[in-house]
C-alpha positions as CSV (number, residue, x, y, z in Angstrom):
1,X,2.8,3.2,-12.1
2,X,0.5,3.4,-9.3
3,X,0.5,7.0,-7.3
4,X,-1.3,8.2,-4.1
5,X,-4.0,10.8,-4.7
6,X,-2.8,14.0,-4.1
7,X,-4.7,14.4,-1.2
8,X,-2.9,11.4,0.4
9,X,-0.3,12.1,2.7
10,X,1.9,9.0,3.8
11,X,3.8,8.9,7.1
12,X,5.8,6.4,9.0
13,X,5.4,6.1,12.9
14,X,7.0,4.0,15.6
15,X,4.1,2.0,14.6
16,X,4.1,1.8,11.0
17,X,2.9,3.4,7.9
18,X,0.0,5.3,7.9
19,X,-2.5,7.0,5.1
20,X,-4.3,10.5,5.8
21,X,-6.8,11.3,3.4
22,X,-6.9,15.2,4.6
23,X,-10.1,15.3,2.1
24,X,-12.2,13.0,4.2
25,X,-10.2,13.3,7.5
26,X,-9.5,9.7,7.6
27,X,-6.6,7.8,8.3
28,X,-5.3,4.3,7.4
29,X,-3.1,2.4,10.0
30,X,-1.5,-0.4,8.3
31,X,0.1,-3.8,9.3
32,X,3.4,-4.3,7.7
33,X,2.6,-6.4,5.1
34,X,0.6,-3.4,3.9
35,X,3.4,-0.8,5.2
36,X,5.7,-2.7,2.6
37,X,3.7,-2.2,-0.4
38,X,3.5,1.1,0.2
39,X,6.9,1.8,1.0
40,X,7.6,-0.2,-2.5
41,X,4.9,2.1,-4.4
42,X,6.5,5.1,-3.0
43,X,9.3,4.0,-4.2
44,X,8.7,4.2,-7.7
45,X,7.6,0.5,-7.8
46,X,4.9,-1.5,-9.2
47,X,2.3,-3.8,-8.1
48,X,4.5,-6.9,-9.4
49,X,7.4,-5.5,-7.5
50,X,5.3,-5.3,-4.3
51,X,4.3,-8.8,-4.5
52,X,8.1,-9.9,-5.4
53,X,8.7,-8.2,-1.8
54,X,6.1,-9.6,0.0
55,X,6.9,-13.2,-1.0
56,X,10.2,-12.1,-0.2
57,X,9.8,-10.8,3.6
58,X,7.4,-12.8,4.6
59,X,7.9,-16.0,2.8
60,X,4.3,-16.6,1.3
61,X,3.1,-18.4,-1.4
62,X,3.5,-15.9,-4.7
63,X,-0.1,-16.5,-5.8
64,X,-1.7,-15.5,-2.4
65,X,1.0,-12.3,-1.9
66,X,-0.5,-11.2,-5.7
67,X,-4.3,-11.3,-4.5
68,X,-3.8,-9.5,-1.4
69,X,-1.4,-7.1,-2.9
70,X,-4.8,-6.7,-5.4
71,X,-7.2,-6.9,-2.5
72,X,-5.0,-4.1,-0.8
73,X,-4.8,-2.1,-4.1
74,X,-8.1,-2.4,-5.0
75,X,-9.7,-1.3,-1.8
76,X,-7.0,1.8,-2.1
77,X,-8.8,2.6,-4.9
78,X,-12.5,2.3,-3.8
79,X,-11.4,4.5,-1.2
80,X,-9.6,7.5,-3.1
81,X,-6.3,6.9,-1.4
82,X,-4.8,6.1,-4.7
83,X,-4.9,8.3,-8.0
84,X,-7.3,6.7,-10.8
């Protein structure tokens, strides 16, 4: 299961889900694509669930939803929004 670092707090606005990393004082503002993977990790959900969603909402191919859900993911990580 993939989790948030606990210095990660998630918020939703009028426009859209956003990251704070109260650690480094930065913030993530993300598109919805991105807002739904985090909404679907929050959740309880996994990185295949995420991509079942986006292929779902926004009708792309399954193979291109899976790399940018791992694109997404991946920077996440790099950046030490998500737990290790």
């Amino acid at each position: 299961m993939t989790a948030f670092a606990g210095h990660v707090t998630v918020t939703e606005t009028d426009y859209g889900v956003v990251l704070l990393d109260q650690r480094q004082g930065r913030y993530w503002k993300l598109n919805p694509t991105a807002g739904l993977v985090v909404d679907t990790l929050r959740a309880g959900g996994t990185e295949r669930d995420a991509v079942a969603r986006v292929v779902g909402r926004f009708a792309v191919d399954p193979d291109r939803a899976a790399a940018d859900v791992a694109a997404l993911l991946a920077a996440m990580r790099a950046a030490g929004v998500l737990a290790p």
